[in-house]
Backbone as ProteinMPNN parsed JSONL, in Angstrom:
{"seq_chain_A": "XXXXXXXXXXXXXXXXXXXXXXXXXXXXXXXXXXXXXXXXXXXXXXXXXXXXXXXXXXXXXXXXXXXXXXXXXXXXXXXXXXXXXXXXXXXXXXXXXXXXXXXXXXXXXXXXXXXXXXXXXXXXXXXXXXXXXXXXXXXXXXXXXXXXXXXXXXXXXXXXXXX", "coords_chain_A": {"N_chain_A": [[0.85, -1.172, 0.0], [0.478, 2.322, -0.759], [0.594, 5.425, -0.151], [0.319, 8.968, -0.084], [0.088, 12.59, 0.427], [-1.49, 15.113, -1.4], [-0.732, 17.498, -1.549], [2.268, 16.588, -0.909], [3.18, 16.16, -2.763], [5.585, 16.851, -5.141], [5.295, 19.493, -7.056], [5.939, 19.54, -10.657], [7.131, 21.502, -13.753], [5.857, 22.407, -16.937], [7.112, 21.88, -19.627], [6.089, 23.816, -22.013], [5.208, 25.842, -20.517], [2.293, 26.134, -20.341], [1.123, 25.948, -17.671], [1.691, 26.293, -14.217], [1.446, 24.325, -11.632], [1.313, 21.413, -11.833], [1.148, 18.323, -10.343], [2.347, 15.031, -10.028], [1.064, 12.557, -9.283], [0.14, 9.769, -9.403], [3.249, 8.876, -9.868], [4.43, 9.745, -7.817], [3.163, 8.077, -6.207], [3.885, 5.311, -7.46], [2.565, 4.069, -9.394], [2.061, 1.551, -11.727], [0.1, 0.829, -14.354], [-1.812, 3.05, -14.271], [-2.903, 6.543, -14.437], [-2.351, 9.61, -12.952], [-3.025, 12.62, -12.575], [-2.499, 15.583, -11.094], [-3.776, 19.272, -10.938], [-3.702, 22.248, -10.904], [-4.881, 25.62, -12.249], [-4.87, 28.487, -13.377], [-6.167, 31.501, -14.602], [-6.575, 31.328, -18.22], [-4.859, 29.458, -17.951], [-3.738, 26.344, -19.635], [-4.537, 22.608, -19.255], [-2.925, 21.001, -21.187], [-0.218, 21.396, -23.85], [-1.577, 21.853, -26.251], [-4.373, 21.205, -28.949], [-4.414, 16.884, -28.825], [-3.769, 14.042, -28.752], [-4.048, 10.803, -26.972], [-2.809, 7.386, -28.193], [-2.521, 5.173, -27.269], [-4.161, 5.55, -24.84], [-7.221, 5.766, -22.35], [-8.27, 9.215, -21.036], [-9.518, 10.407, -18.408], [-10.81, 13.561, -16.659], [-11.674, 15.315, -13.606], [-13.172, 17.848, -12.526], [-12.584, 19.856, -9.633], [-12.584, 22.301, -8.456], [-13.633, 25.226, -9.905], [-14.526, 25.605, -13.297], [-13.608, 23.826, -16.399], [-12.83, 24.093, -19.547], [-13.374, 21.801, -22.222], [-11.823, 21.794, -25.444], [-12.461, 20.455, -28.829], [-11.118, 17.678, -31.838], [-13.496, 17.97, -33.394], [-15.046, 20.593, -33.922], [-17.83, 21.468, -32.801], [-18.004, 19.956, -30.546], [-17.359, 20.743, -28.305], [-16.892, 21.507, -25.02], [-18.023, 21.99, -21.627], [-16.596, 22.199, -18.455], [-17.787, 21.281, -14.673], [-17.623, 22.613, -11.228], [-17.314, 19.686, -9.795], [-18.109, 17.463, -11.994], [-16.999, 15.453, -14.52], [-15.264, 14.017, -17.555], [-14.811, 12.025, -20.15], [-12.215, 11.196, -22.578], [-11.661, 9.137, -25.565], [-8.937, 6.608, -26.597], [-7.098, 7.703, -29.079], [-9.035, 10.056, -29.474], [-9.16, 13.637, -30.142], [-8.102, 16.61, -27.999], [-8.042, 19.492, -25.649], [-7.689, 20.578, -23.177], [-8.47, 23.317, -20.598], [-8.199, 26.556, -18.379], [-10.48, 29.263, -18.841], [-9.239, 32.382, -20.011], [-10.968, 34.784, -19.142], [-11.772, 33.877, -16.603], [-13.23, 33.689, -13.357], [-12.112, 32.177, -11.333], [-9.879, 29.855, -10.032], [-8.961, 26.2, -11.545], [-9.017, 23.5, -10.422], [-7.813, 20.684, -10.661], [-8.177, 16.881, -11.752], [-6.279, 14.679, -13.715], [-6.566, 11.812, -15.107], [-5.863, 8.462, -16.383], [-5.587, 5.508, -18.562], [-4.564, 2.748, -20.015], [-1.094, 2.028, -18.499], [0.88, 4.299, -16.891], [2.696, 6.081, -17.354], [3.715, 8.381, -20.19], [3.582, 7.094, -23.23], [5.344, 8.046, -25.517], [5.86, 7.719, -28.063], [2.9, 7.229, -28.644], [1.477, 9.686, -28.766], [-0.196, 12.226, -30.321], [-0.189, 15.346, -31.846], [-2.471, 17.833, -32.85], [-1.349, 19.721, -35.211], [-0.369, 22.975, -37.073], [0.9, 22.618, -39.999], [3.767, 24.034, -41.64], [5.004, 23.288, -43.759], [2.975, 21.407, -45.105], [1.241, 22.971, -45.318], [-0.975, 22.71, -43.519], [-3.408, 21.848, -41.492], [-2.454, 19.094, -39.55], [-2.107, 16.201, -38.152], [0.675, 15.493, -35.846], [3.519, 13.432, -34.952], [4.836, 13.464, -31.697], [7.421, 13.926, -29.429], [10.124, 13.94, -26.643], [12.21, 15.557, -25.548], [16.004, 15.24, -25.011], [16.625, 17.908, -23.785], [14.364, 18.495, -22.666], [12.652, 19.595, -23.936], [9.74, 20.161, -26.478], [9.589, 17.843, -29.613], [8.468, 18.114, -32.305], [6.893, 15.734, -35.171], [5.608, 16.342, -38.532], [3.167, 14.086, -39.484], [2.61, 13.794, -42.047], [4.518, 14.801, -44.06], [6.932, 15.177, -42.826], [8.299, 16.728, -41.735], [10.04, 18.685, -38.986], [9.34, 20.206, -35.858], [10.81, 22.372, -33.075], [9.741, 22.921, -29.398], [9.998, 24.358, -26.563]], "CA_chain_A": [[0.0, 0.0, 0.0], [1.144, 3.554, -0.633], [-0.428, 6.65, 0.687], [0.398, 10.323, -0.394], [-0.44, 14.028, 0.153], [-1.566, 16.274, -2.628], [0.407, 19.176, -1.401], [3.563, 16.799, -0.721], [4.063, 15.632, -4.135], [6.624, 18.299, -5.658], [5.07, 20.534, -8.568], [6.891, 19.453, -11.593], [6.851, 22.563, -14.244], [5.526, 21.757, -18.231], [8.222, 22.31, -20.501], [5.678, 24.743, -23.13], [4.91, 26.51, -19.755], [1.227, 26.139, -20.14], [0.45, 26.129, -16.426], [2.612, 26.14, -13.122], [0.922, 23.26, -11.162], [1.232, 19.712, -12.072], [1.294, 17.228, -9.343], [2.53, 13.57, -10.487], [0.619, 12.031, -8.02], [1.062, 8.342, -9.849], [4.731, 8.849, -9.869], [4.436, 9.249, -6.475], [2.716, 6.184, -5.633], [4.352, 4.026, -8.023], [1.564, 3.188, -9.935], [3.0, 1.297, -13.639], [-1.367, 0.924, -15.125], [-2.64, 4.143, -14.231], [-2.141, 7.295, -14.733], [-3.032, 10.731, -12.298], [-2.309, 13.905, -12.131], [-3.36, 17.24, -9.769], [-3.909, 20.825, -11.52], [-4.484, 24.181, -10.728], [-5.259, 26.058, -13.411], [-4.917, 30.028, -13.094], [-7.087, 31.807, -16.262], [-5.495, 31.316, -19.2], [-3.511, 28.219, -18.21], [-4.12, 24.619, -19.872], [-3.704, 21.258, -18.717], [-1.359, 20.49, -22.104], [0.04, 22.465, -25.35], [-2.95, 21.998, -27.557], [-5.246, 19.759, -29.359], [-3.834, 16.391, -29.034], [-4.435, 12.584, -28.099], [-3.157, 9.788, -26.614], [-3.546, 6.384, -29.309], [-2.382, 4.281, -26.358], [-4.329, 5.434, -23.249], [-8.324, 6.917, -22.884], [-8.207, 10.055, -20.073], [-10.652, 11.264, -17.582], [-10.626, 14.364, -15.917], [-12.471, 15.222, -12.98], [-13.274, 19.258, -11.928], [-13.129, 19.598, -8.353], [-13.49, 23.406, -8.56], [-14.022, 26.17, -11.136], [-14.987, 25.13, -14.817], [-12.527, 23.779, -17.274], [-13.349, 23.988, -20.767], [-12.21, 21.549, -23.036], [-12.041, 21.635, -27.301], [-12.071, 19.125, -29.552], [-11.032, 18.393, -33.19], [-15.127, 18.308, -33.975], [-15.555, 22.165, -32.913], [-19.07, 21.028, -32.153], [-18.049, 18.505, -29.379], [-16.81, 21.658, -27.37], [-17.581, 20.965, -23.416], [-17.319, 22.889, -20.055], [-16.967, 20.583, -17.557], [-18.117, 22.366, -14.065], [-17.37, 21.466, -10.089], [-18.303, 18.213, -9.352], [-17.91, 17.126, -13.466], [-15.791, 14.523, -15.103], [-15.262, 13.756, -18.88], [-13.971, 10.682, -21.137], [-11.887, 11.208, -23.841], [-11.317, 7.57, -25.841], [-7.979, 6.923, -27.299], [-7.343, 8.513, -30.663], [-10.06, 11.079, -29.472], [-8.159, 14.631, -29.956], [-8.656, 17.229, -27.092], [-7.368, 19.995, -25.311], [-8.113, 21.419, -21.884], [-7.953, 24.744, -20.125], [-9.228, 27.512, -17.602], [-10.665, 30.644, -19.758], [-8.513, 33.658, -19.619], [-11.849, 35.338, -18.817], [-12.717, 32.921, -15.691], [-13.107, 34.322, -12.063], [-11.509, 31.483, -10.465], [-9.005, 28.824, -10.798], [-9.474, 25.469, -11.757], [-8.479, 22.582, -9.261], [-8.841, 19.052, -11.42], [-7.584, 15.367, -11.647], [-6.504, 13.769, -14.925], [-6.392, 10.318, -14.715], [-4.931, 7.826, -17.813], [-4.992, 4.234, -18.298], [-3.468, 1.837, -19.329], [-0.151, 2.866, -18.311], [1.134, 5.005, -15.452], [3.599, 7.272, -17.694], [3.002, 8.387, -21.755], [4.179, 6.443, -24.183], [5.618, 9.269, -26.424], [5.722, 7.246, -29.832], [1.712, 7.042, -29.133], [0.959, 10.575, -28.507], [-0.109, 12.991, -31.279], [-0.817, 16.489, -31.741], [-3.08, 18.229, -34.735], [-1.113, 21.268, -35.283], [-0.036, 23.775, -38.503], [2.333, 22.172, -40.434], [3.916, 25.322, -42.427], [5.531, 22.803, -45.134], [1.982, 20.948, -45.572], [0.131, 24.041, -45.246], [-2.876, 22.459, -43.043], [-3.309, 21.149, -39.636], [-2.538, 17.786, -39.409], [-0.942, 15.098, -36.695], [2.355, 15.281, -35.567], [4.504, 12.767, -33.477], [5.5, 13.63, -29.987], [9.151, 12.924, -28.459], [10.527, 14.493, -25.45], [13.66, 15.876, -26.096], [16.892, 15.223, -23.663], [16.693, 18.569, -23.058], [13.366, 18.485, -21.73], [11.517, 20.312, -24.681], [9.013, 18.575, -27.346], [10.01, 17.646, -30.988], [6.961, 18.029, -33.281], [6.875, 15.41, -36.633], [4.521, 16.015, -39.345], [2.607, 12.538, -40.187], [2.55, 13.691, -43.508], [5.919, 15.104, -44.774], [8.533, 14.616, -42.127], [9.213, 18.509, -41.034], [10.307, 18.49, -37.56], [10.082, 21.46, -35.245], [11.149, 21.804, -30.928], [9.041, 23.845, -28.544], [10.027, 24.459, -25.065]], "C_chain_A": [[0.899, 1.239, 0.0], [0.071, 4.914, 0.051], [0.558, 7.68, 0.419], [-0.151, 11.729, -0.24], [-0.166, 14.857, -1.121], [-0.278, 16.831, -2.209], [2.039, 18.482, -1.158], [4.182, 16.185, -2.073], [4.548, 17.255, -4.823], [5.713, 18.512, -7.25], [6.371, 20.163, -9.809], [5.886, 20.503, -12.997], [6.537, 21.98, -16.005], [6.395, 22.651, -18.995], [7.737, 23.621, -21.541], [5.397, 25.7, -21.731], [3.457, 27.033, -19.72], [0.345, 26.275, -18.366], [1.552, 25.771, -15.203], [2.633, 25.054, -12.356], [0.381, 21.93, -11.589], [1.518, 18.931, -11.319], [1.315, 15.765, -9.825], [2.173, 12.997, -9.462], [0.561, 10.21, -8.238], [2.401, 8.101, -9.867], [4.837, 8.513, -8.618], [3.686, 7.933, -5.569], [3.218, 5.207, -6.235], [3.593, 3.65, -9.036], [2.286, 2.95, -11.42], [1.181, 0.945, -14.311], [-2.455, 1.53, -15.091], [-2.172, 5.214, -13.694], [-2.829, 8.369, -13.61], [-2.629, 11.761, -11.82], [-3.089, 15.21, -11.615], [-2.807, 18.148, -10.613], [-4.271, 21.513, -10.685], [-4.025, 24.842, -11.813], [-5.755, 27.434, -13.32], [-5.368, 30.197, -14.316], [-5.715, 31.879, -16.574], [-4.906, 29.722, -19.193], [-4.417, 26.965, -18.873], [-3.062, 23.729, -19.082], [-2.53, 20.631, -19.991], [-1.535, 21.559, -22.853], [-0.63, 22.761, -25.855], [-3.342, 20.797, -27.728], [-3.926, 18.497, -29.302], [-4.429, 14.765, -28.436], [-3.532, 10.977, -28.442], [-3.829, 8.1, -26.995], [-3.508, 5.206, -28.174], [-3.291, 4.626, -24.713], [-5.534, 6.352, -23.256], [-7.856, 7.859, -21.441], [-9.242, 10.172, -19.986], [-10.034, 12.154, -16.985], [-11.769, 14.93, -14.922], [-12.276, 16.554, -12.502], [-13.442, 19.099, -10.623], [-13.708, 21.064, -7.552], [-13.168, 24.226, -9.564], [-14.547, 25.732, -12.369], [-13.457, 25.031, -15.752], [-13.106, 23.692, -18.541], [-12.605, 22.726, -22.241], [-12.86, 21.173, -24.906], [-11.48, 20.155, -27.976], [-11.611, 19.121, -31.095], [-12.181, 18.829, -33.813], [-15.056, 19.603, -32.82], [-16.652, 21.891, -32.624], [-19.228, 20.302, -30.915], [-17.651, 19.586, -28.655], [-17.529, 21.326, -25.866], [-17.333, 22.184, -22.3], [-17.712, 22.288, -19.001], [-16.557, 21.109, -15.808], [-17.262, 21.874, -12.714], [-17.958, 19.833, -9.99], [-18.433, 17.125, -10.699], [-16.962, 16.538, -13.739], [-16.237, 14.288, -16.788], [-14.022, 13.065, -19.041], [-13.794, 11.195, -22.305], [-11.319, 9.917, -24.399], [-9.835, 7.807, -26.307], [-8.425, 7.081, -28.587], [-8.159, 9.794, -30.823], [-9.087, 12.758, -29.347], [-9.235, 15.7, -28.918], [-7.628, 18.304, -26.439], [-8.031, 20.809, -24.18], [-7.785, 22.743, -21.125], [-9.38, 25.483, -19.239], [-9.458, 28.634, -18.396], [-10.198, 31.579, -19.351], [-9.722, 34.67, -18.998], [-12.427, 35.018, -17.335], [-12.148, 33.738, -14.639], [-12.284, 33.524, -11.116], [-10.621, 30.44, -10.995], [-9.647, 27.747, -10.532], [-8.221, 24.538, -10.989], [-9.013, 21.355, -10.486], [-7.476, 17.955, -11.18], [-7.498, 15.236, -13.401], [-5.891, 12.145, -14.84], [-6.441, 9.287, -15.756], [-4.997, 6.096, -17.727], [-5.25, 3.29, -19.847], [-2.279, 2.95, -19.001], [-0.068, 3.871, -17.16], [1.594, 6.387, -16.174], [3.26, 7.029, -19.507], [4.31, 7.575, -22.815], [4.547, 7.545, -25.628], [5.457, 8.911, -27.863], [3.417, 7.346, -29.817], [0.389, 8.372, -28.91], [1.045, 11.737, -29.952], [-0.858, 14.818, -31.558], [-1.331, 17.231, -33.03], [-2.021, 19.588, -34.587], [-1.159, 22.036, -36.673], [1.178, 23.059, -39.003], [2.727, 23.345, -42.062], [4.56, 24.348, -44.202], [4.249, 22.306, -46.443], [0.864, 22.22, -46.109], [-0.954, 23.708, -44.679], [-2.56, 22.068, -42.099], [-3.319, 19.865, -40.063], [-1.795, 17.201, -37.926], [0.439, 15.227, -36.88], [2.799, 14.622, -34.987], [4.725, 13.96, -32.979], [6.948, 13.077, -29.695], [9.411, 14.172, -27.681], [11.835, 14.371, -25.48], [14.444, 15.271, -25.217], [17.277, 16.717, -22.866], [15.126, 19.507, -22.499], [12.175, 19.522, -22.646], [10.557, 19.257, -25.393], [9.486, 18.997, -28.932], [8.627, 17.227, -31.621], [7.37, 17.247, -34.556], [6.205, 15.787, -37.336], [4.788, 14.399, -39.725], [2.82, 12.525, -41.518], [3.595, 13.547, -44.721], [7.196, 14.926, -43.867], [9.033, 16.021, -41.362], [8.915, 18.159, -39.469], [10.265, 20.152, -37.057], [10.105, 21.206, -33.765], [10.227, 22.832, -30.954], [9.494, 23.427, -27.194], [11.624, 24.927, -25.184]], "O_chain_A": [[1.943, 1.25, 0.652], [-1.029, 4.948, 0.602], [1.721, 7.364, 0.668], [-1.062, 11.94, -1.041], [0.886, 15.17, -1.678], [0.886, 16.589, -2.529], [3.006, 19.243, -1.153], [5.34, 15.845, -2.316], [3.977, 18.343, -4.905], [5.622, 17.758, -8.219], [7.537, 20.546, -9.716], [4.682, 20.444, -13.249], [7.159, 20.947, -16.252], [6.39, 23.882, -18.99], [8.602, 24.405, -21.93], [5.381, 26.828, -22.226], [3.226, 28.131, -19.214], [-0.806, 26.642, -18.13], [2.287, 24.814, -15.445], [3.756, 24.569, -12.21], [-0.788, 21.549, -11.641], [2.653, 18.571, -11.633], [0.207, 15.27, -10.03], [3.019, 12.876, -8.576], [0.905, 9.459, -7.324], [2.713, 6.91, -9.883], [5.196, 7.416, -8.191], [3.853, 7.225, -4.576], [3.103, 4.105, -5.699], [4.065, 2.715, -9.684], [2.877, 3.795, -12.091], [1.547, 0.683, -15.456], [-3.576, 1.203, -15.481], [-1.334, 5.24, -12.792], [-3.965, 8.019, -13.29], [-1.963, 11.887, -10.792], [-4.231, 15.571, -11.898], [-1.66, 18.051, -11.049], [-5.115, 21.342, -9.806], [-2.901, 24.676, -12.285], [-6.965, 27.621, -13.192], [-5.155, 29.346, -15.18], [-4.62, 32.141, -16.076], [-4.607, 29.021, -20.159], [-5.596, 26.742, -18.6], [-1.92, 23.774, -18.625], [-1.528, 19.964, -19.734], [-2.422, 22.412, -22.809], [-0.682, 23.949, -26.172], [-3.046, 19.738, -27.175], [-2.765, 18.789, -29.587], [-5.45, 14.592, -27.771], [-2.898, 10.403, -29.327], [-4.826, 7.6, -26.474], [-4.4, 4.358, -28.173], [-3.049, 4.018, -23.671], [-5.451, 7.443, -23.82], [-7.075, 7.269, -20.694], [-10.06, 10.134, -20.905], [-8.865, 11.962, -16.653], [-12.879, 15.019, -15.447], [-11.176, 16.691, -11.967], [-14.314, 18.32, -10.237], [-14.569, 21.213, -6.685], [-12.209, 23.823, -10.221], [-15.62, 25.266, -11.986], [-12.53, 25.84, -15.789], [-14.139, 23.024, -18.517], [-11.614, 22.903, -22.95], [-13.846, 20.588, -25.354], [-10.626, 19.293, -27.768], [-11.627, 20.183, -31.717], [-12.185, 19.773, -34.603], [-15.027, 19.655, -31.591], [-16.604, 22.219, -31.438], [-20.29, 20.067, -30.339], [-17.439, 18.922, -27.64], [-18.685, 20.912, -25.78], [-16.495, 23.084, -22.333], [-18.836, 21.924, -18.656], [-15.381, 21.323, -15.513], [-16.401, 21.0, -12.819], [-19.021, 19.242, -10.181], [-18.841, 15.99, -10.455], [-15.89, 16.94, -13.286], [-17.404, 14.383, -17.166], [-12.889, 13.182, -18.574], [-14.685, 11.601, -23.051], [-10.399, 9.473, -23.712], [-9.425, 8.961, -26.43], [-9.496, 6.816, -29.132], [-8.141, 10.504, -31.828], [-8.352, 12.893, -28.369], [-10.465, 15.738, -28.901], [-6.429, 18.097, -26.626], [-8.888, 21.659, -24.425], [-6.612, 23.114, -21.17], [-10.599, 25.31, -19.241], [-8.386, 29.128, -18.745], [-10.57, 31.915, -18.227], [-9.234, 35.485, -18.215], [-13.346, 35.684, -16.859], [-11.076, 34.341, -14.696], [-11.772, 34.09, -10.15], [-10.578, 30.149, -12.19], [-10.581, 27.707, -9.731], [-7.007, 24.737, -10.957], [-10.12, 21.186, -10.997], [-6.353, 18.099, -10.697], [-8.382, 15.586, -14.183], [-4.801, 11.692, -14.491], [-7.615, 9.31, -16.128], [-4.431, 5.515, -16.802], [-6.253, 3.407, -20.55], [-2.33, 4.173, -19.125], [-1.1, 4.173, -16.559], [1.163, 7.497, -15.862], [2.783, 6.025, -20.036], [5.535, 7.638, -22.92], [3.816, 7.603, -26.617], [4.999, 9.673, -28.714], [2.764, 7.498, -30.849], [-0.839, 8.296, -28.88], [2.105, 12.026, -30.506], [-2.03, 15.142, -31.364], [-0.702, 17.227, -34.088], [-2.18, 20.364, -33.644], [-2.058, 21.677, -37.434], [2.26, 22.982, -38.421], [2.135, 23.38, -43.141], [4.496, 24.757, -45.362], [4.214, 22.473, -47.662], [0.013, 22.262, -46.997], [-1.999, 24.213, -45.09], [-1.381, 21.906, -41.783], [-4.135, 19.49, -40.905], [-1.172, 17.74, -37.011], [1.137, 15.083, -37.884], [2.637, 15.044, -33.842], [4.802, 15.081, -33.482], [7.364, 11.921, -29.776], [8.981, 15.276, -28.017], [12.5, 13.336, -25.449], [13.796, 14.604, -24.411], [17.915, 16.834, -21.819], [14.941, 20.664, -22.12], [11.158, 20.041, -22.183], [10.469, 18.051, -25.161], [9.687, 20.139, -29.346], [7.942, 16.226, -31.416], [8.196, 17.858, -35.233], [5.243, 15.648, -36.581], [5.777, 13.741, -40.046], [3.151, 11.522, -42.151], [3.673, 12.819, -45.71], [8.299, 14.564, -44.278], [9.978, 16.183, -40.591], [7.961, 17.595, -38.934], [10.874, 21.082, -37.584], [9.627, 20.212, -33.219], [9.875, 23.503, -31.925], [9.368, 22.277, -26.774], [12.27, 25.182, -24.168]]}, "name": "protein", "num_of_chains": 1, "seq": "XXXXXXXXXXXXXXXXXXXXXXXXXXXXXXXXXXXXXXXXXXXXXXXXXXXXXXXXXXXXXXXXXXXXXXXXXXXXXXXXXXXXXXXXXXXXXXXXXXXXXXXXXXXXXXXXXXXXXXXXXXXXXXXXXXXXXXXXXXXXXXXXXXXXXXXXXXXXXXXXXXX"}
């Protein structure tokens, strides 16, 4: 058995600097087939970079206070997911979460991952602009050694870093 405090798992910082507060709270327990992590979410901040989704692993996230909003690639599937609110995204499902730069309060949430404890980087993909393709498409994911991310295009091969 393990046992942990929120507040004593150390804040580890997101390399695009999307939000200050990330709590690896599976790290800290050990867990290797599920995944969970603690937010706070000051306006403005997201829980990741942008649209994106994980082919190996579905997520839930669970609001515990303020409203998080999260987009999808169907702009129609758009959500706001309140206190007390949880939402399933399947694998392959693209998504992207955040507190509205407009919002009165911050957002306290859980995201929680499984299979898996930690991301499998070959199975994570993000829609972005690809300036060679000219259109949004998927990109591989890799996690640099110096702690940034390396964007592929699926399509043509152009690579770019962020962080």
């Amino acid at each position: 058995m393990e046992k942990v405090s929120i507040d004593d798992v150390e804040a580890v910082p997101n390399p695009m600097n999307v939000h200050e507060i990330r709590r690896p709270v599976s790290k800290a327990l050990g867990t290797t087939d599920f995944a969970m992590n603690y937010f706070e979410l000051d306006p403005g901040e997201s829980f990741s970079g942008g649209l994106h989704t994980h082919h190996d692993q579905e997520e839930v996230f669970y609001v515990e206070t303020g409203t998080a909003t999260f987009d999808t690639a169907d702009e129609e599937a758009a959500a706001t997911v309140e206190a007390g609110e949880a939402i399933r995204f399947a694998p392959g499902e693209y998504q992207t979460g955040y507190n509205d730069e407009a919002a009165d309060e911050r957002v306290v949430a859980f995201a929680f991952g499984a299979p898996g404890a930690r991301h499998d980087w070959d199975e994570i993909e993000s829609l972005v602009f690809c300036r060679e393709c000219g259109d949004e498409v998927g990109h591989g994911l890799e996690l640099t050694d110096e702690g940034a991310f390396r964007l592929t295009c699926g399509d043509c091969g152009t690579s770019f870093t962020i962080g």
